[in-house]
C-alpha positions as CSV (number, residue, x, y, z in Angstrom):
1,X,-20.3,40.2,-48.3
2,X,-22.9,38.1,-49.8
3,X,-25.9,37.6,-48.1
4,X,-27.5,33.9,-48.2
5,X,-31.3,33.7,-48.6
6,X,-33.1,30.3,-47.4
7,X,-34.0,29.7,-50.8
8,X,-30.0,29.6,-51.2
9,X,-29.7,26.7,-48.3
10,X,-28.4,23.4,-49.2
11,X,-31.3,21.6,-47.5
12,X,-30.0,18.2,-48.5
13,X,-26.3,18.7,-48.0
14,X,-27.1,19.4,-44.5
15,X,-29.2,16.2,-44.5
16,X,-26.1,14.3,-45.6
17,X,-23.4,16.0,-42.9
18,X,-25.9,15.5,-39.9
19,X,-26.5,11.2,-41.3
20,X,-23.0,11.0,-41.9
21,X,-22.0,12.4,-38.4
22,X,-24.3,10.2,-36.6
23,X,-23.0,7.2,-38.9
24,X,-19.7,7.7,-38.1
25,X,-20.5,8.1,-34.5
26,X,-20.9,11.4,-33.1
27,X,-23.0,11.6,-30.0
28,X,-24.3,15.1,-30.8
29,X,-23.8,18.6,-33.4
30,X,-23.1,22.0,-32.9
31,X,-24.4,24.2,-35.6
32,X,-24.1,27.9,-36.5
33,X,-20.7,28.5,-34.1
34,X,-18.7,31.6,-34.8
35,X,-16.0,29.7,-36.8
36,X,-19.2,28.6,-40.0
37,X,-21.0,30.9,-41.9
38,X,-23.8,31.6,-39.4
39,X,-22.7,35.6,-39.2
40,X,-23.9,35.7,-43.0
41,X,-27.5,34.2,-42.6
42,X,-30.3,36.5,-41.1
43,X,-32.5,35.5,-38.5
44,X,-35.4,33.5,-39.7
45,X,-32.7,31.8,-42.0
46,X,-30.4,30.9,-38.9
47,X,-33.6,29.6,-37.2
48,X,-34.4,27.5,-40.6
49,X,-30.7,25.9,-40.3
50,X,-31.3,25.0,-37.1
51,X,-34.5,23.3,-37.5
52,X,-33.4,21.3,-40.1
53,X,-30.3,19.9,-38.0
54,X,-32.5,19.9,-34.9
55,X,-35.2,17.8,-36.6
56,X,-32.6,15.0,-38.9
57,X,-30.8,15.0,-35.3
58,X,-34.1,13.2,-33.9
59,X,-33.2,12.6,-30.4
60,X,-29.6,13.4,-30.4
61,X,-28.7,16.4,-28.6
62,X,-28.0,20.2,-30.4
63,X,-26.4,22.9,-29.6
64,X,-27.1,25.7,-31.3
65,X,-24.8,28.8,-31.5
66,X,-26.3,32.3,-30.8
67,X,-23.3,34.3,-31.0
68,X,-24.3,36.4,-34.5
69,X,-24.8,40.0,-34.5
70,X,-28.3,40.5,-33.8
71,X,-29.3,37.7,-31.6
């Protein structure tokens, strides 16, 4: 298993899926759930994920899953 460093995180490709969500609609996101990749990022880059979709969600509601080994 590969292990994803931050510096490895499509910053802007996560920009895109969160605009086109809210584009298209979506009242709110849920990031980092058991069925994505979130069991191959370490902590501090988990938390970096969800930053980014927490801030580009401005006031739309998050939830954020916690369900990795180790939280």
């Amino acid at each position: 298993m590969r292990v994803i460093h931050r510096s490895d995180i499509d910053f802007l490709s996560i920009d895109r899926m969160v605009d086109f969500y809210f584009e298209v609609g979506c009242d709110g996101l849920t990031v980092l759930g058991v069925l994505g990749e979130s069991n191959k990022l370490d902590p501090a880059e988990a938390l970096a994920v969800a930053e980014r979709v927490i801030k580009r969600a401005k006031d739309k509601p998050v939830i954020v899953g916690v369900s990795s080994p180790g939280f």
